[in-house]
N, C-alpha and C positions, 0 to 999 in steps of 0.2 A: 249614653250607653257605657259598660265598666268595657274598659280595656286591658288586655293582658299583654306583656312583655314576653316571647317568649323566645330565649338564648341553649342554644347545644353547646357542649364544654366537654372538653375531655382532656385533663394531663397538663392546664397550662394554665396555672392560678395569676402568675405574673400578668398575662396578657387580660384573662378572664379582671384582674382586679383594677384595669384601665375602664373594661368596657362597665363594672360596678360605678367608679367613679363618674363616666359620662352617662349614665342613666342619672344619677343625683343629680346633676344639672340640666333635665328635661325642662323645656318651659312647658311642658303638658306630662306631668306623672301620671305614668300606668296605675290600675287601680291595683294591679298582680305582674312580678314579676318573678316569672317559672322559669330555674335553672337546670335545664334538661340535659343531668350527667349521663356520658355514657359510660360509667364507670371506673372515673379518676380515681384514683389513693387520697390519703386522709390530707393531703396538702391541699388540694382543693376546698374539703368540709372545712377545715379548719378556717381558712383564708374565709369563706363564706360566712361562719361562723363566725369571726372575727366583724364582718361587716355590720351584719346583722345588728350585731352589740350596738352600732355607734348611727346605724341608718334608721329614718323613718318610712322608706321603703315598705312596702308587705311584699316580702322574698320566702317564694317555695324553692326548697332544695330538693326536686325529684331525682334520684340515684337508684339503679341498679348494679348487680354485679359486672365486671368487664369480663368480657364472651365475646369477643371482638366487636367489628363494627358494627353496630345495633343503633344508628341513631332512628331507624324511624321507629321504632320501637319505645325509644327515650321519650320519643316527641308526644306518642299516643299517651305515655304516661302522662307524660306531664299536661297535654291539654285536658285530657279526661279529669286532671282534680282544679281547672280551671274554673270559677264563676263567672269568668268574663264572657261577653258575647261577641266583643271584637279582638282576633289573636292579631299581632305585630310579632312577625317572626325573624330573629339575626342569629350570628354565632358568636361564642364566647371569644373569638380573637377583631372580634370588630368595633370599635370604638365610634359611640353615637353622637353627628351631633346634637346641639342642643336642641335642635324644632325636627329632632325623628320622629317623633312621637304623634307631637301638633300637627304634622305634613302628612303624615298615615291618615291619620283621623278626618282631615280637612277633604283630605281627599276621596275619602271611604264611600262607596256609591251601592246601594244595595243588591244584589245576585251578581258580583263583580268581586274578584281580586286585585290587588295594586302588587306592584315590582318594579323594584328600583332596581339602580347602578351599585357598584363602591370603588370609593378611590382606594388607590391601593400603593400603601407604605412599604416602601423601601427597604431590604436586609442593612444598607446599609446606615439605616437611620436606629435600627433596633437599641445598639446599648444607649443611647441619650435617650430613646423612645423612656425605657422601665428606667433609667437613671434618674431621670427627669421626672418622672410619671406625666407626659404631654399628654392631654385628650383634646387641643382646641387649634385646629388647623386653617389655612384659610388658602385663596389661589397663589398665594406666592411662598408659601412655606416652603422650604428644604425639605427632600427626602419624599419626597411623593410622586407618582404619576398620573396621568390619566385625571390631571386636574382642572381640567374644564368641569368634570362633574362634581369640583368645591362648590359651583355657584348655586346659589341660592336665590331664585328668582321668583319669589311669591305667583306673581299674576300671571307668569307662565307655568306655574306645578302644576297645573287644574288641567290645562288646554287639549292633554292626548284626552281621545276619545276609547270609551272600551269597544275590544277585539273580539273578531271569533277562531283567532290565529294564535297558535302557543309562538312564544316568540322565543330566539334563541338567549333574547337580552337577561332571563329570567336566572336569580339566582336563589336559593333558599335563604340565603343571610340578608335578603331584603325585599320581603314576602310578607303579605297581611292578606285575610280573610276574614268571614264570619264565622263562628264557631257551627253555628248550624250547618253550615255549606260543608264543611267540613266532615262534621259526621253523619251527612248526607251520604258521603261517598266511602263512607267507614277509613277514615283519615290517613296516616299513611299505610305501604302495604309494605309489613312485616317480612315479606318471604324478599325482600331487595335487602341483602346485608352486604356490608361492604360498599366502598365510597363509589356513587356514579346514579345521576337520575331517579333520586327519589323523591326531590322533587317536583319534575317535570313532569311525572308519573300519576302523583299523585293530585297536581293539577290539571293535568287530560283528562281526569275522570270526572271534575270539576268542572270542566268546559264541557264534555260530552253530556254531563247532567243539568247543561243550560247556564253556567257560569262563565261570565264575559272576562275577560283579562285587561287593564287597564294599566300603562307604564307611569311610573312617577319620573320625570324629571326636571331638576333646579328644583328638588325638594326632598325627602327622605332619606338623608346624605348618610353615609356610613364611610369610616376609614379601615381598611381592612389591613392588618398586620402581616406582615412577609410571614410564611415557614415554609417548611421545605415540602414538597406532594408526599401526599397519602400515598400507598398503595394501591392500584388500580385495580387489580386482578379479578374482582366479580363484574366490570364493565362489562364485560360480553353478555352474562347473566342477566344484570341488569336492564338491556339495552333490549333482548328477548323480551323480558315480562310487561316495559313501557311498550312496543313493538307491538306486542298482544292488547295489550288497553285500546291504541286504535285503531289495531284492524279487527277488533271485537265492538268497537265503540264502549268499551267495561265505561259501568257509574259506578261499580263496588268492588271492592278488594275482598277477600274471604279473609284472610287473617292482619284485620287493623284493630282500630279504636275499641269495638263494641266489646272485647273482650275483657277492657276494664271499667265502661262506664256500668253503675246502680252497683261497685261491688264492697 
């Protein structure tokens, strides 16, 4: 099956050029690797642009204008100009390790999503983090927490069984589906803007459309880079429209994906 990479970015080419770096040492490359801008300045293109030059990657730059927070909007873009059948979805500030890729894949079970953990780096490791350009951690490293989920345990990644429970464990920066499951449920739903449940949202519809949930762990490792929180402020919104998916049991969004696919 092609697989796609698919990474949200916005505003933070430093971080974003760590997580470039540990996709190039995938021991499984993606067939596409879709950078879904939600409207960074030309520090970003360039820095991409830059990469491009020197990578054997196949890197789509999907951008739209900045209109505030619009990631699921970015996302619909960018899987709609996908060829892959299998998405692996993280964000631009999370750095892969090397078997994210192989541990997606190995794991991929058909009418089922997988979701990982991420360890999560330290503010206080930041300047030697981009000084250094570090991408390769392990359980004893400096500047990390929540590092039992460094380990990497083959013959345990497989062992969770799929759910019919959205779990709380789930986060979008370590998320894999089938593209078709996806625009089953016409992908994300455009009307959640601003930060909060657009993922979880968009997987209830998922599950409610017969799609199982299955957790990865000691396998699909991601290290996720300190900043400071987003703005909150459409949670309550958001939190309504998820709210509505399952006391409606929704399988469809009105305004997602279908509005850019055949265009």
């Amino acid at each position: 099956m092609k697989t796609a990479l698919l990474l949200s970015t916005y505003n933070w080419p430093s971080a974003l050029g760590l997580v470039l770096k540990s996709i190039e040492q995938q021991t499984l490359i993606p067939d596409e690797v879709l950078i879904a801008d939600d409207g960074s300045t030309d520090d970003t293109k360039d820095l991409i642009d830059k990469f491009k030059a020197s990578t054997s990657l196949n890197l789509k730059h999907i951008w739209h204008e900045d209109n505030g927070f619009r990631r699921s909007s970015i996302l619909n873009k960018a899987v709609a100009q996908s060829n892959a059948q299998y998405i692996i979805q993280t964000d631009g500030d999370c750095i892969l390790h090397k078997n994210f890729v192989k541990d997606h894949v190995h794991c991929s079970l058909s009418n089922t999503y997988l979701y990982g953990s991420r360890v999560s780096i330290k503010e206080n490791l930041l300047p030697e983090l981009f000084e250094k350009g570090i991408i390769n951690f392990n359980f004893f490293s400096s500047g990390i927490k929540k590092r039992s989920r460094t380990l990497r345990i083959p013959f345990l990644a497989n062992n969770y069984k799929p759910d019919k429970v959205l779990s709380n464990k789930l986060r979008g920066c370590n998320l894999s589906f089938w593209k078709d499951d996806f625009i089953a449920v016409n992908g994300y739903n455009e009307d959640m803007t601003g930060w909060g449940r657009e993922d979880s949202e968009m997987v209830i519809r998922m599950m409610n459309n017969g799609i199982l949930g299955k957790r990865i762990r000691y396998g699909g490792i991601i290290y996720h880079i300190w900043h400071k929180t987003v703005s909150k402020s459409n949670l309550n919104v958001n939190d309504s429209l998820q709210q509505k998916a399952i006391d409606k049991n929704l399988k469809w969004c009105k305004n997602g994906i279908d509005q850019y696919l055949n265009s």
